[in-house]
Residue, then its C-alpha position, 0 to 999 in steps of 0.5 A: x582542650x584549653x580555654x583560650x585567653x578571652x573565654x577565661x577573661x569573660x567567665x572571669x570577669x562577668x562573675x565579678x561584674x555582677x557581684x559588684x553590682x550585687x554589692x553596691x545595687x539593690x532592687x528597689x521594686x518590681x522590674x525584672x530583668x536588668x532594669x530591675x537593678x539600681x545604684x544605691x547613690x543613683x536612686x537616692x539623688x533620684x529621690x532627692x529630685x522627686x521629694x523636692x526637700x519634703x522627706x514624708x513624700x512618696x516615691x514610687x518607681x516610674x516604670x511599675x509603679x511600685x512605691x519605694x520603702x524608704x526607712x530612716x535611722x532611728x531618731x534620739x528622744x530630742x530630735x524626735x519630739x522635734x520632728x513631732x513637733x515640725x510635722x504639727x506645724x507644717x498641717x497647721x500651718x495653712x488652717x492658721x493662715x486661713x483664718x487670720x486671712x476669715x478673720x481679717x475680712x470679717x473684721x474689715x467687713x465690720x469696720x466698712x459696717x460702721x463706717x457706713x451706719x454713721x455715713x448714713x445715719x450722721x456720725x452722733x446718731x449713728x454712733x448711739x444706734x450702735x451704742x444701745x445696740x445688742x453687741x451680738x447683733x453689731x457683730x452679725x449685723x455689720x458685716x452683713x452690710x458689704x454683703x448686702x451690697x454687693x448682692x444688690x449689685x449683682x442684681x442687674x435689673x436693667x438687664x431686665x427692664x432692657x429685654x421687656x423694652x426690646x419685646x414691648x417697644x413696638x407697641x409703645x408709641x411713646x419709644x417709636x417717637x423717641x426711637x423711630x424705626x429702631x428695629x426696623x434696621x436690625x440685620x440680625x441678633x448679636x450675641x448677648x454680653x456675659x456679666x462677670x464674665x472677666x476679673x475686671x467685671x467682678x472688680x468693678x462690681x465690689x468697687x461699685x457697692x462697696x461706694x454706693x452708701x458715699x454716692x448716696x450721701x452726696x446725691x441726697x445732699x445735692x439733690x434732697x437738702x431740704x430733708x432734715x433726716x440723715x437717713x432719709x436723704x441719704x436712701x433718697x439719693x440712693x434711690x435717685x442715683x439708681x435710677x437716672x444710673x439705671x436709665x443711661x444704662x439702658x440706653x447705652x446698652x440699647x444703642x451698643x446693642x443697635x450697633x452691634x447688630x447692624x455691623x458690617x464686614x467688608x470684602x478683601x480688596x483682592x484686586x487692590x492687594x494683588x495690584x500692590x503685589x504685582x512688580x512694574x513691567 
């Protein structure tokens, strides 16, 4: 019995379908069935997206996960000393811009060391600390000066002081004249503020040590003129502008404190809205 036209057709053409795909597909990884078949010119533009112009990353196949082998022609001596050469500078690259950008914060931090020797100590005097100095100590010794600084920053000893005063004021008599019946108006305790708890915080804390020794400087100017010592003076007005800073802190603290703890919510003008809602008749 003959095979009629589309049997013949199907069992012709089906045969030639799958050694075309045979011929121009391959199978790149682990997945059975039709989907373990690929285009050649598929997979490699799908690479190309994956790889993103980097052609040492691995691809595997999204499905079971199977990492492509991917093989390249062989390089000539040149272009392959180049490609050596090319993957060296790529590793190094971000350790080199480390350290110009370690280097770069040491040596500023050297300068802003300087800068504040001779602020505090006058400029001739401080220039010969400096110069009789080891020069291995100048270069420890420098830096370390914006770090103390914004370390002592951090250190914030009006919290401190603020909590003791909200423990002991009630046994002073002193504070219950100043600040009568204070607690007495508390309705509950507000939730303490996070330091640094926001860029802008960490912002103005380095701003504000890294200023401290030319606020030092024109306190100890303004306030101790009669000290001949340059050194003297300026750690005088350091200590001066800490404490009268330190003390209007706390009492703002204390007062935002109070107001934050007896703030109030107020109701939904329901009545109000509803009114304002209601069309005229």
């Amino acid at each position: 019995m003959m095979k009629s036209t589309p049997d013949v057709l199907v069992g012709f053409v089906l045969p030639l379908m799958m050694m075309i795909v045979m011929l121009h597909g391959c199978v790149p990884c682990r997945c059975k069935g039709t989907t373990k078949w690929v285009h050649q010119n598929c997979l490699q533009r799908w690479i190309d997206e994956k790889q993103k112009g980097n052609s040492t990353a691995k691809v595997a196949c999204p499905q079971c996960n199977t990492e492509y082998m991917i093989i390249f022609p062989k390089l000539g001596p040149i272009v392959y000393i180049m490609d050596i050469a090319d993957k060296i500078i790529y590793k190094m690259c971000p350790f080199v811009a480390g350290g110009i950008f370690i280097g770069s914060v040491y040596w500023t931090a050297v300068t802003y060391g300087a800068v504040t020797v001779m602020q505090v100590l006058g400029h001739k005097e401080g220039l010969n600390v400096m110069e009789r100095a080891d020069p291995l100590f100048l270069l420890i010794g420098l830096p370390t000066i914006p770090v103390m600084l914004i370390l002592g920053k951090m250190v914030r000893w009006e919290d401190y002081v603020l909590r003791l005063w909200r423990k002991h004021s009630s046994k002073l008599p002193l504070l219950n004249y100043l600040f009568p019946d204070e607690y007495s108006r508390l309705t509950r305790v507000p939730a303490e503020t996070v330091p640094l708890s926001d860029p802008i915080s960490a912002t103005r804390v380095l701003c504000g040590a890294l200023i401290m020794p030319t606020i030092a400087t024109i306190v100890g100017k303004l306030m101790f003129g009669s000290v001949e010592s340059n050194f003297q003076r300026t750690l005088l007005g350091g200590i001066a502008f800490i404490a009268i800073k330190g003390v209007l802190k706390i009492y703002y603290k204390q007062q935002q404190y109070l107001r934050q703890a007896n703030r109030i919510i107020l109701d939904f003008p329901e009545e109000t809205t509803c009114a304002a809602q209601t069309p005229p008749q």
